[in-house]
RODO-2510 file (C-alpha; in nm, 4 decimals, decimal comma):
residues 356
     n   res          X          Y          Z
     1     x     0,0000     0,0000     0,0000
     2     x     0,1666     0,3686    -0,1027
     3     x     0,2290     0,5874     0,1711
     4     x    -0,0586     0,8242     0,0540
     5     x    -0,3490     0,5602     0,0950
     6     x    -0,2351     0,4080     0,4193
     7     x    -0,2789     0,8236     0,5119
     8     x    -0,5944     0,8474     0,3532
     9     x    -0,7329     0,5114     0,5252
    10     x    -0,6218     0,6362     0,8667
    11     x    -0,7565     1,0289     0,8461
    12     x    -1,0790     0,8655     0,7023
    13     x    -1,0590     0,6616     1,0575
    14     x    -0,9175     0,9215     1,2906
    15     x    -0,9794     1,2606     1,1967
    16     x    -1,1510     1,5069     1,4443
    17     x    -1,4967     1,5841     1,3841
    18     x    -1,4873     1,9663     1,3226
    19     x    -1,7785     2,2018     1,2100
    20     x    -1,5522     2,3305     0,9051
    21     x    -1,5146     2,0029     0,8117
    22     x    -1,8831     1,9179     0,7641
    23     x    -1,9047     2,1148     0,4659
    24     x    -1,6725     2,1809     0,1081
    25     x    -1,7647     2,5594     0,1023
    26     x    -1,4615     2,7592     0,0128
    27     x    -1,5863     3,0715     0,2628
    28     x    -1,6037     2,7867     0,5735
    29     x    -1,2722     2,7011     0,5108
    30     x    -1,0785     3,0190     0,4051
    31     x    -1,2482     3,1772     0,7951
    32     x    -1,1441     2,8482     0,9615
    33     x    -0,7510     2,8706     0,8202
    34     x    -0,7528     3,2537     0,9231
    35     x    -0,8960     3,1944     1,2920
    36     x    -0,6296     2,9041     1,3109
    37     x    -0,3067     3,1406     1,2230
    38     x    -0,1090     3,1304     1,5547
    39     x    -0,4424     3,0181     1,7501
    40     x    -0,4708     2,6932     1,8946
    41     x    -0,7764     2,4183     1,7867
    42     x    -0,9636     2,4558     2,1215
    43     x    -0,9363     2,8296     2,1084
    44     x    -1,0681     2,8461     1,7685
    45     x    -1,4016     2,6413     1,7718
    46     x    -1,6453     2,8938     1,9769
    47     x    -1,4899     3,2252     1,7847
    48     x    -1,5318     2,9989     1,4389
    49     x    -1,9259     2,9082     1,5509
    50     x    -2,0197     3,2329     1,6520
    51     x    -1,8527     3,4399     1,3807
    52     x    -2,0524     3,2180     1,1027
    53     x    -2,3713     3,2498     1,3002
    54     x    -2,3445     3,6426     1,2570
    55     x    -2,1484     3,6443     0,8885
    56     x    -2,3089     3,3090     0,7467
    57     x    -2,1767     3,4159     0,3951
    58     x    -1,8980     3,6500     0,1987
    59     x    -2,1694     3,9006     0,1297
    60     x    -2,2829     3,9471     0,4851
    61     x    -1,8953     3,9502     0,5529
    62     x    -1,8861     4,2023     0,3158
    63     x    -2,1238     4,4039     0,4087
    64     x    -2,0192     4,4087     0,8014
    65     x    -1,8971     4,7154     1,0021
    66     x    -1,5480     4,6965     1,1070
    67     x    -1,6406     4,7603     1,4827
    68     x    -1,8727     4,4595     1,4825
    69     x    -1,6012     4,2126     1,3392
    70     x    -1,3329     4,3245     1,5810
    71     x    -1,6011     4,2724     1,8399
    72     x    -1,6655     3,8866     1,7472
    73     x    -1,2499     3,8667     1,7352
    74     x    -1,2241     4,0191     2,0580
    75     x    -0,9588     3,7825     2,2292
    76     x    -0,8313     3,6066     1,8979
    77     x    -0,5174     3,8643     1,8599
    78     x    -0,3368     3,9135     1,5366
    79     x    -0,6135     4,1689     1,4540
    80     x    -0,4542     4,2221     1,1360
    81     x    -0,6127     3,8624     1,0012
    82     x    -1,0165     4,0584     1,0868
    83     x    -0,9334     4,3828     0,8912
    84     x    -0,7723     4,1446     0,6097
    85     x    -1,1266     3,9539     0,6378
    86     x    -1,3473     4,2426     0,5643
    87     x    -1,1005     4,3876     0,3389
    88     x    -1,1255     4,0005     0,1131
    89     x    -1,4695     3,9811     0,1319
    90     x    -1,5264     4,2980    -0,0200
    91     x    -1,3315     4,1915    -0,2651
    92     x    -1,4582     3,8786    -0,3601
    93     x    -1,8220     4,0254    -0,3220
    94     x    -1,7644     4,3115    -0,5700
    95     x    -1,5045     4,1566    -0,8289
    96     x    -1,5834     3,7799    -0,7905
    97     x    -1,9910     3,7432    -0,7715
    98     x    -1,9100     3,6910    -0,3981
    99     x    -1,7879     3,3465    -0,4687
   100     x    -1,4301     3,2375    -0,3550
   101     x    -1,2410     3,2335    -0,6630
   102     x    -1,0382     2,8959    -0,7658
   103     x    -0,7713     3,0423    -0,9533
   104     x    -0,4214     2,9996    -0,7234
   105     x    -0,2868     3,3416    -0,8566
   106     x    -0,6515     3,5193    -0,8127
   107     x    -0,6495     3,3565    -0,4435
   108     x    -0,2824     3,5034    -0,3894
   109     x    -0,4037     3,8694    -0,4508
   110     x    -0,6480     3,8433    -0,2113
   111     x    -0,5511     4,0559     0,1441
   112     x    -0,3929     3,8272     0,3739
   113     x    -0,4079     3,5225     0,1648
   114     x    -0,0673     3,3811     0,1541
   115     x     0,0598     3,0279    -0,0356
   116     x    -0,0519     2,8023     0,3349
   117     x    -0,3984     2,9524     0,2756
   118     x    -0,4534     2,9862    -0,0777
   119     x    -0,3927     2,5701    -0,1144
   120     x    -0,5692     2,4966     0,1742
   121     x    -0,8873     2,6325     0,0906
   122     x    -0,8353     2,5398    -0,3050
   123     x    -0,7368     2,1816    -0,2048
   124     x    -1,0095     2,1710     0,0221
   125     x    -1,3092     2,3126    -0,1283
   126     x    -1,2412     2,2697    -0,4703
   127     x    -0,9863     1,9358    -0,4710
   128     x    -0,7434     2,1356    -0,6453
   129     x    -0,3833     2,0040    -0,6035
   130     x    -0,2027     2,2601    -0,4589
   131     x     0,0007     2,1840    -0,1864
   132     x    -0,0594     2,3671     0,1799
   133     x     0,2033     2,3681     0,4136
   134     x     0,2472     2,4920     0,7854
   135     x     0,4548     2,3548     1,0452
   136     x     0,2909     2,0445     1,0986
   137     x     0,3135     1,9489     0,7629
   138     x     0,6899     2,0382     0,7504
   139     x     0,7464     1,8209     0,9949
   140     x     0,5838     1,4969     0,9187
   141     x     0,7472     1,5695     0,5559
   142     x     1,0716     1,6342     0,6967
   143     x     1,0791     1,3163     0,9268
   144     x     0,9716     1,0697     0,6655
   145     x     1,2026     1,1953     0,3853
   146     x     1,4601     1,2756     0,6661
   147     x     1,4597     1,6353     0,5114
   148     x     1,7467     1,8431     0,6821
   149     x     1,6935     2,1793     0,5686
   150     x     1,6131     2,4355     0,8287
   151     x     1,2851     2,4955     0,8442
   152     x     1,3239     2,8179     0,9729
   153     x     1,4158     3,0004     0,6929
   154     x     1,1293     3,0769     0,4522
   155     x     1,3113     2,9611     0,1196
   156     x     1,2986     2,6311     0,2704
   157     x     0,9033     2,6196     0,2238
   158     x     0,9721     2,5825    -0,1598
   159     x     1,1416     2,2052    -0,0756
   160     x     0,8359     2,1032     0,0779
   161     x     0,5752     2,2390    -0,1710
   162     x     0,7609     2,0604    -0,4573
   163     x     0,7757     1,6701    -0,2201
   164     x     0,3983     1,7374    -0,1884
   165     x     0,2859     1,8249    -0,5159
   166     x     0,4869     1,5592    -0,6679
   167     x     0,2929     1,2480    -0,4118
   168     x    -0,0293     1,4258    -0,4294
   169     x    -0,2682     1,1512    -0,4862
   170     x    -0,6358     1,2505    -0,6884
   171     x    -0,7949     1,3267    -0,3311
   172     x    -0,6049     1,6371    -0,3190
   173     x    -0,8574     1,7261    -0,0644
   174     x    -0,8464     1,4729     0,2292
   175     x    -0,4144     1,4695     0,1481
   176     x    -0,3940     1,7793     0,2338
   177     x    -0,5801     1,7737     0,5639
   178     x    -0,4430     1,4124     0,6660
   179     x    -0,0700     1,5696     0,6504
   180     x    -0,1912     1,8549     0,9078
   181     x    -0,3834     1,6276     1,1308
   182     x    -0,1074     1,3606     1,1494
   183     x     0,1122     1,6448     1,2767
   184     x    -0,1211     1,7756     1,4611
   185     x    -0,2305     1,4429     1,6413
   186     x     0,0616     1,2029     1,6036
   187     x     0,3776     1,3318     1,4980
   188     x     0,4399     1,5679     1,7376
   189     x     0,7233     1,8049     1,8132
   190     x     0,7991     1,6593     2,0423
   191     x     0,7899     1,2512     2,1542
   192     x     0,5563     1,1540     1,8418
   193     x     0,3461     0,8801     1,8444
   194     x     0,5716     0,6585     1,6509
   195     x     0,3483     0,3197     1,7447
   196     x     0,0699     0,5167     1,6452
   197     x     0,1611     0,6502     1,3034
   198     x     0,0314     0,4872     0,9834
   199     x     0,3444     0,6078     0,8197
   200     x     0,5813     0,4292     1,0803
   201     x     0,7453     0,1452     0,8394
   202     x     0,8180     0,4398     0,5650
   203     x     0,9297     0,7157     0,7939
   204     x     1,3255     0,7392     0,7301
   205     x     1,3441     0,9433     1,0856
   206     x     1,2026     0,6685     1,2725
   207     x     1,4020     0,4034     1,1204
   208     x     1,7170     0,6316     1,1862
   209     x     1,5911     0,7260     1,5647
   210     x     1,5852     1,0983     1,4333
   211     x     1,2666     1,1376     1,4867
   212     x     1,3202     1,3576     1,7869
   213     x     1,5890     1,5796     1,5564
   214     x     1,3764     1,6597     1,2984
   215     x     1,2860     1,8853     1,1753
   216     x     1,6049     2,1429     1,2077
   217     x     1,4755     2,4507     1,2799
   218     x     1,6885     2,7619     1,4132
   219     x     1,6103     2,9856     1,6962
   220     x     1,4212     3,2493     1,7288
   221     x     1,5039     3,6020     1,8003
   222     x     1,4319     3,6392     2,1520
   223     x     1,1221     3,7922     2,2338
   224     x     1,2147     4,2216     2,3309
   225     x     1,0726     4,3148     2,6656
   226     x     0,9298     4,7201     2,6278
   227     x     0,7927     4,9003     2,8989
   228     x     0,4236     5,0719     2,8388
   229     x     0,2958     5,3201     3,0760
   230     x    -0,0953     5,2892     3,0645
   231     x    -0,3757     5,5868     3,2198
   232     x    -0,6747     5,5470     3,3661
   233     x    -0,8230     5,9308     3,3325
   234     x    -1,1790     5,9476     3,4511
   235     x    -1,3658     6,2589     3,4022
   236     x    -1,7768     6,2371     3,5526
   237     x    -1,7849     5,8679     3,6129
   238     x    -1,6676     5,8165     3,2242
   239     x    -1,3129     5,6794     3,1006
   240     x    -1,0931     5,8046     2,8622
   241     x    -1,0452     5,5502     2,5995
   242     x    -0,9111     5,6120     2,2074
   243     x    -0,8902     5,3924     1,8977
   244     x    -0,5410     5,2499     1,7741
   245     x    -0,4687     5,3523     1,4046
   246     x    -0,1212     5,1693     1,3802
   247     x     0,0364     4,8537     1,4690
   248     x    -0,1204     4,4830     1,6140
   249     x    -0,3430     4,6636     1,7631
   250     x    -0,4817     4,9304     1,4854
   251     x    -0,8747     4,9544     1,4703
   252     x    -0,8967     4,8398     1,8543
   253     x    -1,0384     5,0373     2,1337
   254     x    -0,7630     5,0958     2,4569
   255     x    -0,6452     5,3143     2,7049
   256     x    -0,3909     5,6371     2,6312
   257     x    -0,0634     5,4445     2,6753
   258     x     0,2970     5,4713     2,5689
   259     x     0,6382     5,2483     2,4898
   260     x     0,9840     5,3426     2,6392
   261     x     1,3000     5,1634     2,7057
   262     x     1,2686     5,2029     3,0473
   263     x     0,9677     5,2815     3,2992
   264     x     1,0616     5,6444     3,3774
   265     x     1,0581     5,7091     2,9769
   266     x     0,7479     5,5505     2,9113
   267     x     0,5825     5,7518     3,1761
   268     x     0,7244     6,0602     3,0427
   269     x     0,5863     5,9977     2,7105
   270     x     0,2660     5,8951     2,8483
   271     x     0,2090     6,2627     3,0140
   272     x     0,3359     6,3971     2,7156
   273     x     0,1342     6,2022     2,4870
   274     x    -0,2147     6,3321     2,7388
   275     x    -0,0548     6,7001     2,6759
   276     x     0,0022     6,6983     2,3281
   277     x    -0,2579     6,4554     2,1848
   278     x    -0,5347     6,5017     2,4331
   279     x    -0,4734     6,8568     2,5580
   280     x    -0,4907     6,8143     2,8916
   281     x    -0,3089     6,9545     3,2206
   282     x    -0,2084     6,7017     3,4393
   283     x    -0,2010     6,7444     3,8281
   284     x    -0,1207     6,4377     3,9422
   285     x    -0,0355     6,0990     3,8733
   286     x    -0,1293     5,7390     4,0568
   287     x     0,0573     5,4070     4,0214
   288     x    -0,2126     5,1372     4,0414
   289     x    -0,0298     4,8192     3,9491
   290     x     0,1529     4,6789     3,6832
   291     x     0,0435     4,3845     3,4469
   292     x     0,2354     4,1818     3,1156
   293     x     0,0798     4,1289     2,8044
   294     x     0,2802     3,8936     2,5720
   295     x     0,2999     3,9124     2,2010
   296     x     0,5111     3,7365     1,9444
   297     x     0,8002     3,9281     1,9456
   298     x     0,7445     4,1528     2,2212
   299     x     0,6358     4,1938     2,5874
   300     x     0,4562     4,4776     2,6979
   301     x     0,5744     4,5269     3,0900
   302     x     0,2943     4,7090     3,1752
   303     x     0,2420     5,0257     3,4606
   304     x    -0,0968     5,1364     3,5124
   305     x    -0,1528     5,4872     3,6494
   306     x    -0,4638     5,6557     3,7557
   307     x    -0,4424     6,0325     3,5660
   308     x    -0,5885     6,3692     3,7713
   309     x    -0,6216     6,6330     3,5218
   310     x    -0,7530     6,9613     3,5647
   311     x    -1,0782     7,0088     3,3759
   312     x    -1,3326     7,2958     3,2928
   313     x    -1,5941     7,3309     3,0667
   314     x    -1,5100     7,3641     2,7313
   315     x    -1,1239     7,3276     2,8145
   316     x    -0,8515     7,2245     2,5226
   317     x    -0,9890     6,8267     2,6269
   318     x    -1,3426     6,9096     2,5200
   319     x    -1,2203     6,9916     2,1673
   320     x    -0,9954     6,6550     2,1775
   321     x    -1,2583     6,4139     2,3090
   322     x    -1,6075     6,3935     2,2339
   323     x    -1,8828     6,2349     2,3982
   324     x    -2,0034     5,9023     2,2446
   325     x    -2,3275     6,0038     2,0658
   326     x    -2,3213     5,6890     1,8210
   327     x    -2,0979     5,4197     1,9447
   328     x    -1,7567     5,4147     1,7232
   329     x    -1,7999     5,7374     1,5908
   330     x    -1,4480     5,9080     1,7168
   331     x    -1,1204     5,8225     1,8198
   332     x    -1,0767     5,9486     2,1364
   333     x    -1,3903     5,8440     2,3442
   334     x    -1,5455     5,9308     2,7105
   335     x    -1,6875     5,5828     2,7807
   336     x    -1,9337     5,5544     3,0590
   337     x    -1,8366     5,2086     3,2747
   338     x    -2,1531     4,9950     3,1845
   339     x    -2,0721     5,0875     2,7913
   340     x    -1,7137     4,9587     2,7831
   341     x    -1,8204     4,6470     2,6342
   342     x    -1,9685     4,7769     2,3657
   343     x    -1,6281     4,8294     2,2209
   344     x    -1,3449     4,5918     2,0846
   345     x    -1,0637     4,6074     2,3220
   346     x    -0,7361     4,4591     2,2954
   347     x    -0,6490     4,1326     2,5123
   348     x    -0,3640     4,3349     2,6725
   349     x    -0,5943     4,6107     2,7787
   350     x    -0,8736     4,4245     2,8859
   351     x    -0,5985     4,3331     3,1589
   352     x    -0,6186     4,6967     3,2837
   353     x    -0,9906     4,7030     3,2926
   354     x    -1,0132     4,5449     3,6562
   355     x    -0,8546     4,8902     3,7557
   356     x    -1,0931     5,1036     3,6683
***
């Protein structure tokens, strides 16, 4: 028996019952693959079920404000992968009939669509053989071929595209997905499931005891530790909060904070960020506590500090800030405590929120 049935027979056995799996739509899938960048299985299910209960198709999708999709993505991270939805939905609903096109180069144009995506949802929905490979694919590949190129870097990807396409059987679409939920289920990282694997007497790693040395992959830059001053400013019962326009972060509602190498700088850009930005006199300033807030390459050491300003009608604040009269309507918000979740806020500010 080849080494691509005896993978078919077992993920026809084995596979996890999933509720993107119960379907071939192409719009199922493609939301599926972007909720599962960087997010773990478990994680994933309840966002995936909700999200499709709200945005049941590419034209609803299309059609959604940008508030409400952050909202349903509220806790996901990599916020980037929601404004790339709505962005690729518009698309596909105004230049593709709002149908998920099938063409590999059309798919690659699409906002964050990259080659991992693009075959998975092709493969998938439409049984197209294009190879999609992540890291769990990379490494079954790597420990049955005994493939010793690092991983790591991204030219390497190319090696494993071309093994793939060339052993990709005519059920392009249950290949594909057997590969990523062997490595996801069986061939581990770490200790695989050797007596478990239907790919045991073929696997070159096994029969070499590699198994636990593959696949090479370099280190990572360690992750940079920056220091973020954070305010609470209350004015009448309301916080101050203000939308992000740049970074991980950009479209979410947080807090007026700032970066600095140290804590003393960050707090010095903080106040000058509330001067400058904000217009606003400060008369004193409260440490609260401090909280961390870990992203992929970087760790927000956070200091909260409660912010006493000196206000009066109609001061330089007033023409900053306005009050909310339709929700999402400015930047720079005074949010009223029993409206705060109304708004998208970022994981690492929701932290803060129990200071408030």
């Amino acid at each position: 028996m080849t080494i691509q049935q005896k993978l078919l027979n077992w993920y026809m056995q084995n596979h996890r019952k999933l509720p993107f799996r119960e379907s071939h739509d192409p719009y199922n899938i493609w939301i599926s693959e972007i909720m599962l960048q960087q997010t773990q299985m478990d994680t994933v299910i309840p966002y995936y079920e909700r999200f499709m209960t709200r945005f049941p198709t590419i034209t609803e999708l299309a059609n959604a404000q940008e508030e409400e999709v952050f909202k349903l993505w509220e806790g996901l991270g990599y916020y980037s992968r929601a404004r790339n939805l709505i962005k690729c939905a518009r698309i596909i609903a105004n230049d593709h009939g709002g149908i998920f096109p099938y063409e590999y180069k059309l798919v690659l144009k699409l906002p964050g669509i990259g080659p991992y995506t693009a075959g998975a949802v092709l493969s998938i929905a439409y049984n197209l053989k294009h190879p999609a490979v992540d890291g769990n694919v990379m490494r079954v590949i790597s420990r049955i071929y005994r493939i010793e190129t690092d991983i790591a870097n991204p030219k390497s990807k190319k090696v494993f595209e071309d093994i793939i396409t060339t052993i990709m059987p005519e059920d392009a679409r249950h290949f594909n997905q057997a590969l990523m939920e062997l490595g996801a289920l069986i061939c581990s990282p770490q200790n695989p499931k050797c007596g478990a694997c239907p790919l045991e007497d073929d696997c070159q790693a096994f029969e070499l005891g590699l198994q636990n040395h593959l696949p090479i992959k370099t280190q990572k830059q360690k992750n940079k530790n920056i220091y973020l001053a954070v305010a609470i400013v209350m004015r009448d019962g309301k916080i101050l909060f203000m939308k992000s326009d740049k970074g991980l972060l950009s479209g979410l509602w947080g807090l007026p904070s700032a970066e600095g190498e140290n804590k003393t700088e960050s707090k010095e850009r903080l106040l000058e960020l509330l001067e400058k930005d904000f217009g606003m006199s400060v008369d004193g300033v409260l440490e609260e506590g401090k909280e961390k807030h870990v992203f992929t390459h970087k760790t927000w050491s956070m200091t909260v500090y409660r912010i006493n300003y000196s206000y009066k009608s109609g001061d330089m604040a007033d023409w900053f800030i306005r009050e909310p009269e339709k929700p999402y309507n400015h930047e720079k918000l005074w949010v009223a405590h029993d409206k705060i979740e109304d708004y998208a806020i970022s994981t690492a500010f929701r932290k803060i929120l129990k200071y408030i």
